[in-house]
C-alpha positions in Angstrom: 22.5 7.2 -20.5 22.2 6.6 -24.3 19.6 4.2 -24.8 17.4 4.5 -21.3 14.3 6.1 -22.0 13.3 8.9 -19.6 9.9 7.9 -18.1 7.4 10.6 -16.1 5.4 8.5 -14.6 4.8 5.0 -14.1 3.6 2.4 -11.2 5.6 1.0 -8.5 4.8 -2.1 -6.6 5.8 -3.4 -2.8 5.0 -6.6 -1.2 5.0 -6.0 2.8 4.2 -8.3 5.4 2.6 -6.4 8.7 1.8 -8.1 11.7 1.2 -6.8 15.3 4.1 -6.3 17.8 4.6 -4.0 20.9 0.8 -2.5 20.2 1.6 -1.4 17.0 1.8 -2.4 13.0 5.2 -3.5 12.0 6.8 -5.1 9.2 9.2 -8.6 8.7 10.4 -10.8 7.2 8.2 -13.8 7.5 7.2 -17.9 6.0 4.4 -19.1 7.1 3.1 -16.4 9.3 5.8 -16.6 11.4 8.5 -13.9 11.5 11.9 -15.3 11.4 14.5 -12.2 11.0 13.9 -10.0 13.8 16.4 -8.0 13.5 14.3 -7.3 10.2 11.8 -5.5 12.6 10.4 -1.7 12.2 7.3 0.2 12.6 5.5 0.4 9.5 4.9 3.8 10.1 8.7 4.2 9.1 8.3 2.5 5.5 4.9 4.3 4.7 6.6 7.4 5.5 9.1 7.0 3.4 6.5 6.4 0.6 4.3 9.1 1.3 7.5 11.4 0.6 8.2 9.7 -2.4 4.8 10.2 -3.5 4.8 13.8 -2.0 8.5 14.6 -4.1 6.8 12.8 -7.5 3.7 13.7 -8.2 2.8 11.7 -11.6 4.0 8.3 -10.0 1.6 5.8 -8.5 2.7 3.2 -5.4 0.8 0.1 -5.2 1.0 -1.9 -2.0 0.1 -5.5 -1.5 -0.1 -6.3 2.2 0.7 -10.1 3.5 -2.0 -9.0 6.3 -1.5 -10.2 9.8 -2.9 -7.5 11.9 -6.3 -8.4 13.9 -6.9 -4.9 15.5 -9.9 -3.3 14.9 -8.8 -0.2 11.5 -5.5 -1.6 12.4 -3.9 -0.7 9.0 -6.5 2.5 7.7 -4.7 3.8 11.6 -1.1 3.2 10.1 -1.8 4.5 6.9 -3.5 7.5 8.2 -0.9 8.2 10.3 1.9 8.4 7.7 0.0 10.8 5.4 -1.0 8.1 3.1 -4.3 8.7 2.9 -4.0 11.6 0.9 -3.4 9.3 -2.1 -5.4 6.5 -1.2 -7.0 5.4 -4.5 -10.8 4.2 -3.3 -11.8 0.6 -3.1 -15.4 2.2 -4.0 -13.8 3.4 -7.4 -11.8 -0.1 -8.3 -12.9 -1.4 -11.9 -15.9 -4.1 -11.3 -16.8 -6.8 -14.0 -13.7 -6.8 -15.9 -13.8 -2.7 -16.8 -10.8 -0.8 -16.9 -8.6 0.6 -14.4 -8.3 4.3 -14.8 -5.5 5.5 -16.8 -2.0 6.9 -15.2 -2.5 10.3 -16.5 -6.4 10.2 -14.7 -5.1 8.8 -11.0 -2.2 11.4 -11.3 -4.7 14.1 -11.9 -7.1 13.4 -9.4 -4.1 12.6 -6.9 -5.2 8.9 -6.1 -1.7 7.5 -6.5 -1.8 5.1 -3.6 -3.5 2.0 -4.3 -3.6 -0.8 -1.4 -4.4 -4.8 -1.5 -4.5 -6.3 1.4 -4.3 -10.6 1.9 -7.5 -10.7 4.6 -10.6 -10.5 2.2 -12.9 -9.4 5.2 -10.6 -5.9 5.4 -13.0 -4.2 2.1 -16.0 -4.0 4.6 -14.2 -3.2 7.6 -11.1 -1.1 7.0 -12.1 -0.1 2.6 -8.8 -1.7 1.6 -9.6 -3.8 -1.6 -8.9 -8.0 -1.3 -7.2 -9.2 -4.4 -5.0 -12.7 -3.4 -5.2 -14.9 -6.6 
């Protein structure tokens, strides 16, 4: 691997769309709002796992999640994320930089183990669910 440099930690982003289906959260493939590939379909409990054990096996890396936010139930996603052990690294909107000041440094979220970070499209989800609105 001559020429690749080895990095220890870093940032990771995913886009997911969630919607509501069969009273739960579950992800697609969608345009528009609308999900067209349904054989797309799974619980989002199954993705979030999978990123709460990446999280859990590398411990100086930090997942951010932008959610394309179609879910009208009442703590719909904080119950999803919750449930897949997420919210052990949940990064808190109440900590997010205001006014233009700086995020925290890499090495400061890995040490206080806020490596999950969440956006989520629905800019009424900060008061009601804590998930921070960024869709500019």
């Amino acid at each position: 691997m001559s020429g690749f440099n080895v990095i220890k930690n870093g940032v990771r982003g995913l886009m997911l769309d969630m919607y509501e289906f069969n009273n739960d959260i579950w992800l697609c493939h969608s345009c528009g709002g609308k999900c067209y590939n349904f054989t797309s379909f799974q619980p989002a409990i199954n993705v979030l796992k999978e990123i709460q054990v990446f999280l859990d096996a590398n411990p100086t890396e930090i997942v951010t999640i932008f959610i394309e936010d179609y879910v009208t139930s009442p703590q719909g996603l904080t119950k999803v994320i919750n449930a897949s052990g997420l919210s052990n690294y949940w990064f808190p909107v109440s900590e997010m930089p205001k006014s233009g000041r700086d995020w925290p440094t890499v090495d400061d979220m890995v040490q206080k183990n806020q490596r999950l970070v969440v956006f989520t499209s629905i800019s009424s989800e900060k008061a009601t669910e804590g998930i921070a609105y960024e869709w500019r």
